[in-house]
N, C-alpha and C positions, 0 to 999 in steps of 0.2 A: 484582485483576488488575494486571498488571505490564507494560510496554510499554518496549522497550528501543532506539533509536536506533542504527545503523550506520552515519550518511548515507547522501545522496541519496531512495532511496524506499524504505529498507530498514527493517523492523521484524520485533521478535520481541515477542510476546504471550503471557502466560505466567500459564494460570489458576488458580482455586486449589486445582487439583485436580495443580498440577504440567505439565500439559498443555502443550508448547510449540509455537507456532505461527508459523513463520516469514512475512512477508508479502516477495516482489520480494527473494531475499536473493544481490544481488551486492555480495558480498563482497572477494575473490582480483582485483579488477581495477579494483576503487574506489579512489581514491586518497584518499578521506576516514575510508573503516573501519578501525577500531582491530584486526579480528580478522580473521582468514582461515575459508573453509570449513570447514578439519578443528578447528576448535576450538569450532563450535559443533555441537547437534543438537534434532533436532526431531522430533514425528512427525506432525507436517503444515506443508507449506509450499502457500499460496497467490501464483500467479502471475499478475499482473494482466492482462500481454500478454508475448508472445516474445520483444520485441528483447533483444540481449547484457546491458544493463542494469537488465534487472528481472527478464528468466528467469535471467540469472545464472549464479549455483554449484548453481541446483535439485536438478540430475542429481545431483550429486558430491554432495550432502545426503543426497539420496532414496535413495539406494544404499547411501550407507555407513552411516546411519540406518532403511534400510526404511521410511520416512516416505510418504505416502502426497499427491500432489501433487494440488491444486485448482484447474482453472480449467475456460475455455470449452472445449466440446466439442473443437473443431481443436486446441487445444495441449495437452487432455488426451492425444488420442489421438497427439500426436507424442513426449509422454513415453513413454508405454506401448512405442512402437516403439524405444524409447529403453530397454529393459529397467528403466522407472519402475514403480509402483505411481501412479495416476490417479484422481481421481474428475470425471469429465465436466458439466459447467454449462454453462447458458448466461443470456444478460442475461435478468435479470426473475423466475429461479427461484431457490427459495430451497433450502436442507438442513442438517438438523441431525445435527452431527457428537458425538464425546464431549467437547470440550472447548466446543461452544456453537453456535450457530446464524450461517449465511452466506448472503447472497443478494448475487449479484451488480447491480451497476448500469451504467449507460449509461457510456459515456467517448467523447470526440473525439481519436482516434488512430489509428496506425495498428497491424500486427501480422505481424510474421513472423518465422521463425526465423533463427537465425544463420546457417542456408545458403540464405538465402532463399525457405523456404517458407512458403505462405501458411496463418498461424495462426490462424484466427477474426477475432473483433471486440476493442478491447481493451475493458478493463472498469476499472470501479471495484468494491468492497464492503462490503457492510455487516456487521460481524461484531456478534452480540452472546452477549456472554463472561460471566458472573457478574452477571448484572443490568444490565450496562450495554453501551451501545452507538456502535459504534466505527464510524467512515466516510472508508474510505482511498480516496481519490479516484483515486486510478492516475494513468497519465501522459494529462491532459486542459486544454482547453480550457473556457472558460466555456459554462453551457449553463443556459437557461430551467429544465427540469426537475430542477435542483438545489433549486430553491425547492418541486417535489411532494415530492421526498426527505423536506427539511426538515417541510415540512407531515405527511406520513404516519409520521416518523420522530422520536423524541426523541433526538436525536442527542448524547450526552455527550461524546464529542470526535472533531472533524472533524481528519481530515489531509488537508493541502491543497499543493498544488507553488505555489510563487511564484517561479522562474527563468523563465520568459519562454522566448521561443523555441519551443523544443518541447511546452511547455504555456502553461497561461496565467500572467503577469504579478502583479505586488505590486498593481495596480487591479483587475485582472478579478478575483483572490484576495479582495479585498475585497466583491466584490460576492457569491460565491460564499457569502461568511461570512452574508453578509445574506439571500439563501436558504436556508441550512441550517441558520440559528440553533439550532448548538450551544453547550452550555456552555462547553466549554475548546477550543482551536484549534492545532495544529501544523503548524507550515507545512516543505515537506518538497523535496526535486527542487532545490538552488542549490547554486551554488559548487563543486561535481563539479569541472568545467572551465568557463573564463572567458567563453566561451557561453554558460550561466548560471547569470552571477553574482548575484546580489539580495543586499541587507542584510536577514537575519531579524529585527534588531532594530526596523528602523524599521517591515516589516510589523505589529509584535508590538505597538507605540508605535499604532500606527494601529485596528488592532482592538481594543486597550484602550479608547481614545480613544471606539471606537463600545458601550461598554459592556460587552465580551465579556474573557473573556480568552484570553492567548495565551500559551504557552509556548514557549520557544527551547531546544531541546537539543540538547549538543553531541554528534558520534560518539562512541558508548558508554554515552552517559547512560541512565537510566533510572528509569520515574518510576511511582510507585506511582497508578493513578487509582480 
């Protein structure tokens, strides 16, 4: 499996069956992404919550790809009204798709769409793709229940936000790493805009430090796991 960096909280995952799977893919308004919407495709994009920067280029995806969009019930169904294709979740349900297995998780956030309606809950997920299992924390705050995750979960690599402000911090990150104890760790959400900003190298420096590893990647990178 293949995992490719856009910055901010943007990933594509790409199994090996070919399968491509967009996660939170704003693209067209990122100022860190190497690519625009019309260059990439997919036939599934998971959307963690609504706001402009993780629901994104979804629509413009879903349409001109027919890709088929993933998230909590309330924002499935505003794609749908949105002439998307949808598949409806909510926190704690799991489904197995063709390219691999999703269950959403908890997150401290908030969630609405860009004309301010009210979208669900936001969410984090758990995807597992070819064996191994992936955990995109969405846009959140530190939270107890990250350490049952961890516990129920063999979590092969955690993605985790370290800008501060809108989620949690390079310390709460840390402690995040220490309930989820995953094998490799991507720290994800900085440097967008100077609101936040974090050094991923010194998170990276710090998780190492705790036995674990981290990888730092830059917009566009992409890393075989």
């Amino acid at each position: 499996m293949k995992i490719r960096y856009f910055g901010h909280s943007a990933f594509m995952l790409t199994n090996g069956a070919g399968l491509r799977v967009l996660i939170d893919p704003f693209l067209d308004d990122n100022p860190l992404s190497p690519v625009k919407s019309d260059e990439i495709d997919a036939e599934y994009i998971i959307a963690t919550h609504a706001h402009a920067d993780h629901l994104g280029d979804s629509l413009k995806i879903a349409k001109r790809c027919d890709a088929t969009i993933i998230g909590v019930a309330e924002l499935a169904w505003y794609v749908e009204s949105k002439g998307c294709k949808a598949h409806a979740m909510q926190i704690g349900g799991a489904y197995s798709f063709p390219f691999g297995r999703v269950k959403l998780t908890p997150a401290l956030h908030g969630s609405q769409t860009p004309e301010g309606q009210y979208a669900g809950l936001a969410a984090g997920v758990l995807l597992w793709v070819d064996g191994m299992c992936i955990y995109h924390a969405g846009d959140t705050g530190l939270f107890y229940d990250m350490k049952l995750i961890g516990e129920m979960n063999e979590v092969d690599c955690f993605i985790v936000p370290i800008g501060d402000n809108f989620t949690m911090g390079i310390e709460d990150a840390l402690k995040a790493v220490e309930f989820v104890n995953p094998k490799k760790v991507l720290p994800m959400h900085y440097n967008t805009w100077p609101v936040i900003g974090a050094d991923p190298e010194e998170f990276a420096r710090k998780v190492n430090a705790m036995g674990r590893v981290c990888l730092t990647l830059k917009p566009g990178d992409e890393l075989q796991i």
